[in-house]
Every structure is written in structure tokens, then in C-alpha cells.
C-alpha positions as CSV (number, residue, x, y, z in Angstrom):
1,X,-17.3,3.5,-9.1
2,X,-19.4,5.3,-6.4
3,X,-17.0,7.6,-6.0
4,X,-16.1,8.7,-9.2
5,X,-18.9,11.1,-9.7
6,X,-18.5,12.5,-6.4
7,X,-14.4,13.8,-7.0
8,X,-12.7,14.8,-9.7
9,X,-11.0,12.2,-11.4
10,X,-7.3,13.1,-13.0
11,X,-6.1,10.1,-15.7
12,X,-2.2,10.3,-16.0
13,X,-0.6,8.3,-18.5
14,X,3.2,7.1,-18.0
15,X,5.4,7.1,-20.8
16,X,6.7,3.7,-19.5
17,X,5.2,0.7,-16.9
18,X,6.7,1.4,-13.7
19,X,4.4,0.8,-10.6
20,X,7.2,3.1,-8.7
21,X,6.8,5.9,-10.8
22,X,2.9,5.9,-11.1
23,X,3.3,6.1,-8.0
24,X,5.3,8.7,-7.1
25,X,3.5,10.7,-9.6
26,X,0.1,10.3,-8.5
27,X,0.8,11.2,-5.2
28,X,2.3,14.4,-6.8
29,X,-1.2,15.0,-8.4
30,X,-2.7,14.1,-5.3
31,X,-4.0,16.9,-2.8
32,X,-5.7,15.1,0.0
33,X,-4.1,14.8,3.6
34,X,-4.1,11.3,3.0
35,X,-3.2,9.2,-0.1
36,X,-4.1,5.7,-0.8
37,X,-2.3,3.1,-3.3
38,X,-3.7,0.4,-4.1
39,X,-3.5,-2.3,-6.9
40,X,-5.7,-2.7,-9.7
41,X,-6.3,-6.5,-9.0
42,X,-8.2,-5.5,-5.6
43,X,-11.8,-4.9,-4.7
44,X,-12.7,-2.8,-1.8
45,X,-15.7,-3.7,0.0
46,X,-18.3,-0.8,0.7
47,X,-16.9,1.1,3.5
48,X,-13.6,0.6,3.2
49,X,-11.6,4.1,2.9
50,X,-14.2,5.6,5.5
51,X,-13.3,2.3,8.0
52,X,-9.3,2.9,7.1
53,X,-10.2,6.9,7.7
54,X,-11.7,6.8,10.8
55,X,-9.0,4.3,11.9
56,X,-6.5,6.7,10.9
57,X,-8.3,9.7,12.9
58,X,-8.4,7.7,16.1
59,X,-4.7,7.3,16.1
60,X,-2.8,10.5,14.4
61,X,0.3,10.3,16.0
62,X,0.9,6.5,16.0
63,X,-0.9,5.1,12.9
64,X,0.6,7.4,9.8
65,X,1.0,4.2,7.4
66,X,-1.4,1.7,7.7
67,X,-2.1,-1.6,5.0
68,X,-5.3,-2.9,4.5
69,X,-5.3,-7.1,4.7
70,X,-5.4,-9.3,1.5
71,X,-7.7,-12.1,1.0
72,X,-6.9,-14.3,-1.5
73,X,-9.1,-17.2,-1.9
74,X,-11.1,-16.7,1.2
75,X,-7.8,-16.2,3.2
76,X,-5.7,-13.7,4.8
77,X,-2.1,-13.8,3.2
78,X,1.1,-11.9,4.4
79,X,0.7,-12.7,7.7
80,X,4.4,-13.4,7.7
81,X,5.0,-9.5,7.8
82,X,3.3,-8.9,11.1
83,X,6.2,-7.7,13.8
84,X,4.9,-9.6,16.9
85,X,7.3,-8.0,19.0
86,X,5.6,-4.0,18.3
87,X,3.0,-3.3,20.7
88,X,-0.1,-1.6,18.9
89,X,-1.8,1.5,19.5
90,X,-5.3,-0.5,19.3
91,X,-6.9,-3.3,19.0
92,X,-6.8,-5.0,15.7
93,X,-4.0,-3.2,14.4
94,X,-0.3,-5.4,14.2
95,X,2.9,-3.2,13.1
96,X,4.7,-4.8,10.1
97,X,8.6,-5.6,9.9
98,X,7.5,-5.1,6.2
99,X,4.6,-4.7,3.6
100,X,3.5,-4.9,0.4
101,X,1.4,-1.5,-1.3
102,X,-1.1,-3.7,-2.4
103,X,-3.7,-1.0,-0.4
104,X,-1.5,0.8,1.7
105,X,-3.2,4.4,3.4
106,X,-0.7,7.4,4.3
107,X,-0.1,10.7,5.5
108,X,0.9,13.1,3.4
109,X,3.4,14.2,5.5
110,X,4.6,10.9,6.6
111,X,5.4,9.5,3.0
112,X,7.3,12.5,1.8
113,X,9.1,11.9,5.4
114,X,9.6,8.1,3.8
115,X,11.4,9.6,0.3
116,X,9.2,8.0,-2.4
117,X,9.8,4.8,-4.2
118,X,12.8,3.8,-5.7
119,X,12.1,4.4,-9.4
120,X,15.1,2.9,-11.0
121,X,14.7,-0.4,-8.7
122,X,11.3,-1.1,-10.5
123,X,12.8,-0.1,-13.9
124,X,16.0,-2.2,-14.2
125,X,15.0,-4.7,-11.6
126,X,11.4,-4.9,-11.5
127,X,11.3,-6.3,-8.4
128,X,10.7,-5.4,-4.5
129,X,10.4,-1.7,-4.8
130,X,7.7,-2.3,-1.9
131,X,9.9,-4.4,0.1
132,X,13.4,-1.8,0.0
133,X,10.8,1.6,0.3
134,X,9.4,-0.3,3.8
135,X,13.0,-1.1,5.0
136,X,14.3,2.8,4.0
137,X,11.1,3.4,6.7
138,X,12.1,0.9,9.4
139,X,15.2,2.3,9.1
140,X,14.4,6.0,9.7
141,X,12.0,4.4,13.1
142,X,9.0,4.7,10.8
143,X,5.9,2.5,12.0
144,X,4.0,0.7,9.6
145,X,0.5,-0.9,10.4
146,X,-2.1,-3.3,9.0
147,X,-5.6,-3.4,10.4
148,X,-7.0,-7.0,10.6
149,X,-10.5,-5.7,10.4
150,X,-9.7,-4.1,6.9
151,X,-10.0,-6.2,4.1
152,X,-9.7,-6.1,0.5
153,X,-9.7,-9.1,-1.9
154,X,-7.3,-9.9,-4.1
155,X,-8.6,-11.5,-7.9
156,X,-6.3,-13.6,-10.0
157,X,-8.6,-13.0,-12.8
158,X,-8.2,-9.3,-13.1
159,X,-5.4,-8.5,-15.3
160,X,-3.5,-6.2,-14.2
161,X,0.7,-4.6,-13.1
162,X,1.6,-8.0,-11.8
163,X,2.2,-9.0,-15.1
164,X,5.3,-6.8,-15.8
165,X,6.5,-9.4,-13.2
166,X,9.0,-12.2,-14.4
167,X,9.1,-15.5,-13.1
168,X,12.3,-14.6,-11.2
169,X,10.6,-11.4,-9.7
170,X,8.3,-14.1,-8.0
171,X,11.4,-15.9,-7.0
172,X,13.0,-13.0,-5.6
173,X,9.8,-12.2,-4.0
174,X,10.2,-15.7,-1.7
């Protein structure tokens, strides 16, 4: 809310739910050198984007993706992700064998490198447009970082795009 009278604020409705698409489109309305996405079931501490920005600016050539850490219920979750064998640019950072765009920060440059999500996979399939978009990066040798020390909690009592989600997307999920 702090920010919303500070920049301009552009609403874009989609003729269908597709988290892929909204996606794709708003970084196509977006104009900044780096673009955030992140779910409407989070809340971002005070500080956040500046702490993720300056992480970001400290690293340009090594840290052009990076994912903020979930909390749910007082814990960290996806820690499963975290590619042990990648050695990080700094301290606190972890590369990711693969992510979820919960609150995931990019270049500009470096997600048009990635392709964009898959918009048909979320249409038909509804299900782990996050996880192929992160393995079409791996695949082209493109990093992918989360910053321990950048949180953002996660509440079950928002509601929100996870509810497009079938009980066999969460299946598919595990």
C-alpha cells in the first residue's frame, strides 16, 4: 500500500485465469529494469524490494533471478529446491535446482533470455508452469537464487490463484 501512491499503478484484467499469462503480460506492461512476481497470498515485510534490490546490485552478473524465502507457519518451506552442489556468489544466497514464483525478482533482460511462461501448460494443465519455465532455465545454464535473509510470509487465509488448483495439481505438485 505504501507504494501505491508513489508509482503509477496499471490494472489489467485477463479475459481468462491463467497465472502464466498474467504473467507474461504484466511483465509486458512493465518498464522497470527489474520485474518482480509475486503471489497474492504473500505479505512483504517493510523493506523487502529495497533488501532484494540492493542484493541484486551487489551481484549483476551472477544474481539475475533471485526468490525470496516462504514462511509458512513460522517456517521456511521449499528448502528441498536448494542445489547444494552450486557455489554462491555471497553469503546467504543458495542457487536452486528449481523454484516456485511465489516472489521471484528478475532482470529484464535475463527473463526475456528465459522465454516467458508456458501459457497453454497453465491453461489445459493447470499445473507446474513454475516448475517446467525453471528447468527451460537450467537448461539454457541459467542461475537461479534464493536469499535466506529475504522473507515473505505466506497466508492460508488470503484467497487467492491457488484456488484454480485441483486436488491433482497438488498431487502433481509432490
Amino acid at each position: 500500500a505504501e507504494y501505491a501512491t508513489h508509482l503509477p499503478l496499471k490494472i489489467h484484467f485477463q479475459p481468462e485465469p491463467n497465472a502464466s499469462a498474467a504473467r507474461n503480460v504484466g511483465f509486458s506492461l512493465s518498464t522497470g529494469d527489474v520485474v518482480l512476481f509475486v503471489d497474492d497470498d504473500l505479505i512483504a515485510g517493510e523493506g523487502f524490494c529495497e533488501q532484494a534490490m540492493q542484493r541484486l546490485r551487489r551481484h549483476p552478473q551472477e544474481v539475475r533471478c533471485l526468490c525470496a524465502s516462504i514462511v509458512v507457519d513460522g517456517r521456511v518451506c521449499c528448502t528441498e529446491m536448494i542445489d547444494r552442489q552450486q557455489t554462491a556468489p555471497a553469503e546467504g544466497l543458495a542457487g536452486m535446482h528449481t523454484a516456485i514464483t511465489a516472489a521471484v525478482f528478475f532482470e529484464r533482460q535475463y527473463f526475456r533470455q528465459a522465454g516467458g511462461f508456458d501459457e497453454l501448460l497453465f491453461r489445459f494443465a493447470r499445473t507446474a508452469e513454475d516448475q517446467e519455465f525453471f528447468l527451460r532455465m537450467r537448461r539454457k545454464g541459467m542461475s537461479v537464487w534464493i536469499d535466506h535473509t529475504l522473507l515473505v510470509d505466506h497466508d492460508d487465509n488470503v484467497p487467492g490463484g491457488c484456488e484454480l488448483r485441483t486436488g491433482d495439481y497438488w498431487k502433481s505438485r509432490e
